[in-house]
Steps between C-alpha positions, in 0.01 A plus 500: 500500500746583244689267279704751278785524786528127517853495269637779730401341820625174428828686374543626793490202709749259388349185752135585261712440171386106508166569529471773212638224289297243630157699569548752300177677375352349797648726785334829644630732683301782697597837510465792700558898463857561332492143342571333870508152513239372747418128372564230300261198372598217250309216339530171323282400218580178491487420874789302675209370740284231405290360793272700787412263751568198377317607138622588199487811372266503174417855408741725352698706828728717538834456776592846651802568628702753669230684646675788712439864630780696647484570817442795579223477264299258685165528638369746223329242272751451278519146495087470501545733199774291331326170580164640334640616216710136459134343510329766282764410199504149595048486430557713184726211370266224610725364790271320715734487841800630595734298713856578731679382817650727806687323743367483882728791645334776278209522724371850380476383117321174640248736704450691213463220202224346735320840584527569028297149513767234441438178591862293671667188584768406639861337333811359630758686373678375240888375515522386103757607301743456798762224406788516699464308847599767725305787353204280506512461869599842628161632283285197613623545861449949443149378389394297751640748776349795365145309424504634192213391268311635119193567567320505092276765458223453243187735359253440253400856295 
């Protein structure tokens, strides 16, 4: 994986902007011949998530994020070699676990997290942060129609 392209990446994706500023060092990218794109993988240090099956979270975790291959990239270990290397750096800096959600309609990542050893459960998704009446109930009713749920991946290194 290489990290020195990570500026002109983000550069040239204006929707990745937020999470440069946000994530910052904490963003890989994986690159092919000719400096090709072909995935991205973010984490938290401070994890946003707390509890794994009803138990809070005690040892010190990382919260990836973003994990994506392009497509026509898939199927060629990329991801496996992405998610390694995430865990690798994550042991050398004494993280214990690392942590994420997926949502229920990205059925290949699922199948994939489990098969890497990840351990899941299922969330509700969330509607917080949604104040005004109407835009509450077209998302809760979009929810419930589409049965989408979290599902909280978890694995200790």
């Amino acid at each position: 994986m290489i990290e020195t392209s990570n500026n002109d990446y983000v550069k040239s994706r204006t929707d990745m902007l937020e999470i440069k500023k946000r994530y910052g060092k904490n963003f890989f990218v994986a690159e092919g011949e000719n400096n090709e794109i072909l995935g991205t993988v973010g984490f938290l240090d401070k994890p946003e998530i707390t509890h794994f099956k009803g138990v809070k979270i005690e040892n010190k975790s990382w919260e990836m994020f973003s994990m994506c291959v392009k497509h026509s990239a898939r199927r060629l270990g990329i991801a496996q070699k992405m998610l390694s290397d995430l865990e690798r750096r994550a042991k050398e800096e004494g993280i214990k676990l690392i942590v994420f959600e997926a949502t229920t309609p990205q059925y290949p990542a699922i199948k994939f997290y489990k098969k890497c050893g990840y351990d899941w459960e299922l969330h509700p998704f969330p509607t917080i942060g949604r104040t005004r009446f109407l835009e509450k109930q077209f998302f809760d009713f979009f929810i419930w129609f589409s049965r989408m749920k979290l599902i909280r991946f978890y694995k200790e290194l």
